[in-house]
Wavefront OBJ file of the C-alpha trace (Angstrom):
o trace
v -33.236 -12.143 18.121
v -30.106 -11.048 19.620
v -29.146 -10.417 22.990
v -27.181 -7.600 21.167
v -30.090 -5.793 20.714
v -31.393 -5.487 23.753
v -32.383 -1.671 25.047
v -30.028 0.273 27.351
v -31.588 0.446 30.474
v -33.057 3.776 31.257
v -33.815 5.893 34.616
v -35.020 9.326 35.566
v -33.218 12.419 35.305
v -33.162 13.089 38.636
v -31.756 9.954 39.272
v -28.447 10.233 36.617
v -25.227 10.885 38.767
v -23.495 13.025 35.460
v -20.350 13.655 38.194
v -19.781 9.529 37.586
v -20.244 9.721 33.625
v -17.988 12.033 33.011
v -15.597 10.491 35.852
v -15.558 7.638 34.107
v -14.983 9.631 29.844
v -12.022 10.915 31.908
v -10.586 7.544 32.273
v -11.816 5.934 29.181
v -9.804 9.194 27.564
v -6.503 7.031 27.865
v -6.132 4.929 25.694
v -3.076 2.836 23.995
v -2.285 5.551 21.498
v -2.154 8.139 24.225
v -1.285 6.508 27.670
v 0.013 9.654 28.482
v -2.298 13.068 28.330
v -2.482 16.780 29.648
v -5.015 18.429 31.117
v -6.325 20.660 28.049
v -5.760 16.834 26.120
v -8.081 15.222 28.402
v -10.633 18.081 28.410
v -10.343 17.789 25.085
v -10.898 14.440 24.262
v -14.140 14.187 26.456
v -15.785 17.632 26.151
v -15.351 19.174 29.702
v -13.613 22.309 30.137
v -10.259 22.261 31.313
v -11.133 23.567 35.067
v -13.943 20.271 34.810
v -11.013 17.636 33.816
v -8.824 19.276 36.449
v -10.944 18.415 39.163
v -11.736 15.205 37.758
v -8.112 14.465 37.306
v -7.268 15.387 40.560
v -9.771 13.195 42.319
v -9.058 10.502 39.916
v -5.402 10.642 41.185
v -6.411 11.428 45.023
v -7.895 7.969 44.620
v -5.098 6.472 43.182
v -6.330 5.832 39.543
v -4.377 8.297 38.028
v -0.349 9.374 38.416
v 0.553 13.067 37.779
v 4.449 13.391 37.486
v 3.974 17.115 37.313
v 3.282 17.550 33.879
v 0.977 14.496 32.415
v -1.225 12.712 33.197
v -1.491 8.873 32.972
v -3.622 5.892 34.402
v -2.484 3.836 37.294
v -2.457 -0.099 37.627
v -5.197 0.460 40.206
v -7.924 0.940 36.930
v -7.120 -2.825 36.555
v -9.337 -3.634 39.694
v -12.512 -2.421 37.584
v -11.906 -4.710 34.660
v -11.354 -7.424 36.936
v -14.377 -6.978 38.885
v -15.863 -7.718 35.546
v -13.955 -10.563 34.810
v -13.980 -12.597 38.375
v -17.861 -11.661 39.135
v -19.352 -11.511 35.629
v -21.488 -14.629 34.594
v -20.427 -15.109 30.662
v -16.581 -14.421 30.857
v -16.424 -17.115 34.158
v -18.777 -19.771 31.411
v -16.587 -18.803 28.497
v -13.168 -18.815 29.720
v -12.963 -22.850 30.812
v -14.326 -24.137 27.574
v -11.780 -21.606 25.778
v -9.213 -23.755 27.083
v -11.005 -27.012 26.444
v -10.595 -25.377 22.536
v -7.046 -24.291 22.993
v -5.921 -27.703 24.188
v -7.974 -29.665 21.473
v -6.390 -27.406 18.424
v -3.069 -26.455 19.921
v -3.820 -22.729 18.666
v -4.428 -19.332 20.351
v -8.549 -18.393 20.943
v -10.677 -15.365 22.327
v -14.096 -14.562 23.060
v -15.184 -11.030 22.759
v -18.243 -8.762 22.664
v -19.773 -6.031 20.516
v -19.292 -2.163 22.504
v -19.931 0.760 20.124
v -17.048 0.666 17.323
v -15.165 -2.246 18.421
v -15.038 -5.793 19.773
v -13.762 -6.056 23.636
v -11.901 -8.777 24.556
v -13.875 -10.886 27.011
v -11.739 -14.060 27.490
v -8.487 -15.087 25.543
v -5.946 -18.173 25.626
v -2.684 -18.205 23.725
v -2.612 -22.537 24.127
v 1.179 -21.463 23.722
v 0.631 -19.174 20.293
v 1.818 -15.679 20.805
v 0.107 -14.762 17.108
v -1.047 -10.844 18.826
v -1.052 -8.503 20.904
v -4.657 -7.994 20.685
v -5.799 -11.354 22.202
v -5.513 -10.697 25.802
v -8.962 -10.025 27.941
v -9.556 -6.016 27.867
v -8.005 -5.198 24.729
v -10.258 -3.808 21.926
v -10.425 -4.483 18.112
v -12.337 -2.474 15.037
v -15.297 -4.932 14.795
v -15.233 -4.093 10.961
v -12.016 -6.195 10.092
v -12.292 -8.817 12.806
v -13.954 -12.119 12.272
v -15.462 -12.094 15.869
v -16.678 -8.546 15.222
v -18.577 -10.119 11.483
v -20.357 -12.410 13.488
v -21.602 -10.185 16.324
v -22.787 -7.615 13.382
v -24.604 -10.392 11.428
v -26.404 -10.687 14.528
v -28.156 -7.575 14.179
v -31.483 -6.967 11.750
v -30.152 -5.433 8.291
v -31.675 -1.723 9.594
v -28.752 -1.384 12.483
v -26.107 -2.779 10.263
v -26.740 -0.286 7.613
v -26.632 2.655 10.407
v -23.427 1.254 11.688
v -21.413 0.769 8.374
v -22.370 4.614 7.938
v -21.206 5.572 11.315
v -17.675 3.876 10.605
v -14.214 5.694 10.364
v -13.428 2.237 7.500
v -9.345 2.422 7.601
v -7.022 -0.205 5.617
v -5.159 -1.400 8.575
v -3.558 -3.859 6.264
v -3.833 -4.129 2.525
v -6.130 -6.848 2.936
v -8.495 -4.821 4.791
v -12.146 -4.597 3.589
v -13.008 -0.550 3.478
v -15.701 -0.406 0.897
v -18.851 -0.198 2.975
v -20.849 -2.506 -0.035
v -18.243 -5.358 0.650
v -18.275 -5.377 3.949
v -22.273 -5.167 4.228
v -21.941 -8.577 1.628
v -18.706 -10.186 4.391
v -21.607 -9.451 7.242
v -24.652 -11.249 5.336
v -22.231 -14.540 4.663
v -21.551 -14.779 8.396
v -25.685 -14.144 9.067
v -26.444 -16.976 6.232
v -22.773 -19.552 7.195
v -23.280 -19.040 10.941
v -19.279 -18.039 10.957
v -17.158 -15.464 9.724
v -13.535 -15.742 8.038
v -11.074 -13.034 8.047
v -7.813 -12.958 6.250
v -4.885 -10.647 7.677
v -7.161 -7.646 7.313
v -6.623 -6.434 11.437
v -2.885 -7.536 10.840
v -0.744 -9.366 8.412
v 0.046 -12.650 8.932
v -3.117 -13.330 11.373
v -6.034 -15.350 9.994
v -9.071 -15.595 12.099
v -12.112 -17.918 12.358
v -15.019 -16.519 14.572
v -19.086 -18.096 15.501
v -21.650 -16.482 17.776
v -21.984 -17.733 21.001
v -25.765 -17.790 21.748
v -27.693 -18.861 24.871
v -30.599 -21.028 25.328
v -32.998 -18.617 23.758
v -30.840 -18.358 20.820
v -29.581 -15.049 21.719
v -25.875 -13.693 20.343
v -24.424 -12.738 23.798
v -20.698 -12.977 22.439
v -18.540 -14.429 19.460
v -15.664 -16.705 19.938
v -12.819 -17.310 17.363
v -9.574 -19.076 16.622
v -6.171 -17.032 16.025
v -3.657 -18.324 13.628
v -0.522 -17.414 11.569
v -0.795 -17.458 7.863
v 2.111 -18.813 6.909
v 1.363 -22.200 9.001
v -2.244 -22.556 7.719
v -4.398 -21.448 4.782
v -7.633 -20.018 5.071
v -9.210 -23.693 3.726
v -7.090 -25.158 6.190
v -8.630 -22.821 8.740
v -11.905 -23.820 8.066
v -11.546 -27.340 7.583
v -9.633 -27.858 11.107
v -11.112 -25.428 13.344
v -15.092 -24.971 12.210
v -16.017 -28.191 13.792
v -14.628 -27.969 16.971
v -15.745 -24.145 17.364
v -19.388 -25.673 16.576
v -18.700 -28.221 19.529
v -17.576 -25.275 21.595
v -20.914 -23.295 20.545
v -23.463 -26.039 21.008
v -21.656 -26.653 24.443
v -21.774 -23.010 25.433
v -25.331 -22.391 24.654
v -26.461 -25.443 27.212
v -24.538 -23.185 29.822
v -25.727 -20.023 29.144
l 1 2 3 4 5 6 7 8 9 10 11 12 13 14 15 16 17 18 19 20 21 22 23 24 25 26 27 28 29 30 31 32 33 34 35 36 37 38 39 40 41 42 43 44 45 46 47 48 49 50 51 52 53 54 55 56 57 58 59 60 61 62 63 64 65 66 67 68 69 70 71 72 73 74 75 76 77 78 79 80 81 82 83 84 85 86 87 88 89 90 91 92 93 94 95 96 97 98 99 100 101 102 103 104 105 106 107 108 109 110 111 112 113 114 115 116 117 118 119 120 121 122 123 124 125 126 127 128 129 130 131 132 133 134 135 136 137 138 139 140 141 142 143 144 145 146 147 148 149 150 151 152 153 154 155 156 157 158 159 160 161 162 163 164 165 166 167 168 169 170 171 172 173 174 175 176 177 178 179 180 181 182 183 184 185 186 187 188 189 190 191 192 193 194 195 196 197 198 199 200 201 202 203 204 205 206 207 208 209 210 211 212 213 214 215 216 217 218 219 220 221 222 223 224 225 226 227 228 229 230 231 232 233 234 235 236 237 238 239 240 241 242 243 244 245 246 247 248 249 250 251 252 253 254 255 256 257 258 259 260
């Protein structure tokens, strides 16, 4: 059972606010590709018509979440205080983020925790322990869950039924010519991580960074998040990887789980 699995929560018609939904695609619109969009680009990119994302925009930027300089559109450092609401108040990043540093310290090497949303993995919790090896390990940043070792482990999580429907809803680009894109392999990469308990990825989000990943689970034995260790290939091999960093990622896990 996984905590992954668990049914979105659902409430009467009458009582959906569709104003705030589409308040909030307006935001979520922006993204790091396109920090910068028109009106007819945001309308475009969440379905409204262009007088809807006016108004939205607007009252996005009356608020202060959005800057207009008269011609685009783009969000505001003020968006930060919704992420960070997360961060300070929720339960598993506040549990997570001390023992990442407990891991950091221990291995001298960078670490993140993330969690499965839609397509990707979201970053949840992330120490560099001094490592800059990317971009992508800060909390709030997103990765393709296909190619990540966190996002192999949060996948094997699932029964077989929802990974087959989410291999076949998957854009499957080579970010790297060590990416995984045939659907077969990466439905094979998903079962080893079920049946090891971990998942190993080799340069196939970027080259040169090797990644070793385990579910975090809570007391029922739940997958509520994955956490992983970041390194550069040419200071370790994958066996290297393994052989260093499994263990105390188990200790980290077993740990965890009495917390959460």
């Amino acid at each position: 059972m996984s905590a992954l699995l668990q049914q979105p929560f659902t409430i009467q018609k009458r009582d959906f606010i569709a104003g705030l939904e589409k308040g909030l695609a307006v935001i979520e619109a922006f993204d790091q590709e396109r920090s910068r969009l028109s009106m007819t680009e945001v309308a475009q990119r969440t379905g409204l018509t262009r007088a809807a994302a006016r108004r939205y925009l607007l009252t996005l930027t009356q608020l202060g979440y959005v800057h207009y300089d008269g011609r685009m559109f783009s969000l505001t450092a003020k968006v930060l205080r919704l992420g960070q609401s997360y961060l300070h108040s929720g339960r598993l990043p506040r549990v997570v983020h001390p023992q990442l540093h407990k891991l950091a310290h221990v291995l001298q090497e960078a670490s993140s925790a993330g969690v499965l949303d839609g397509n990707d993995v979201l970053c949840i919790a992330a120490t560099t322990a001094g490592r800059i090896v990317s971009a992508t390990l800060a909390p709030g940043t997103r990765v393709p869950a296909y190619c990540t070792s966190n996002g192999r482990v949060l996948l094997a999580a699932l029964p077989q039924e929802q990974v087959d429907q989410w291999l076949e809803q998957q854009q499957i680009e080579p970010l790297t010519p060590h990416t995984i894109t045939h659907r077969e392999r990466l439905r094979i990469e998903i079962a080893r991580a079920r049946a090891q308990g971990y998942a190993m990825v080799d340069q196939e989000l970027e080259l040169g960074l090797r990644t070793l990943a385990v579910p975090i689970r809570n007391l029922r034995g739940d997958t509520v998040a994955a956490l992983n260790v970041s390194v550069h290939a040419a200071r370790m091999s994958m066996s290297d990887l393994q052989e260093r960093c499994l263990p105390a990622l188990l200790q980290v896990q077993a740990q965890l789980r009495s917390l959460l």
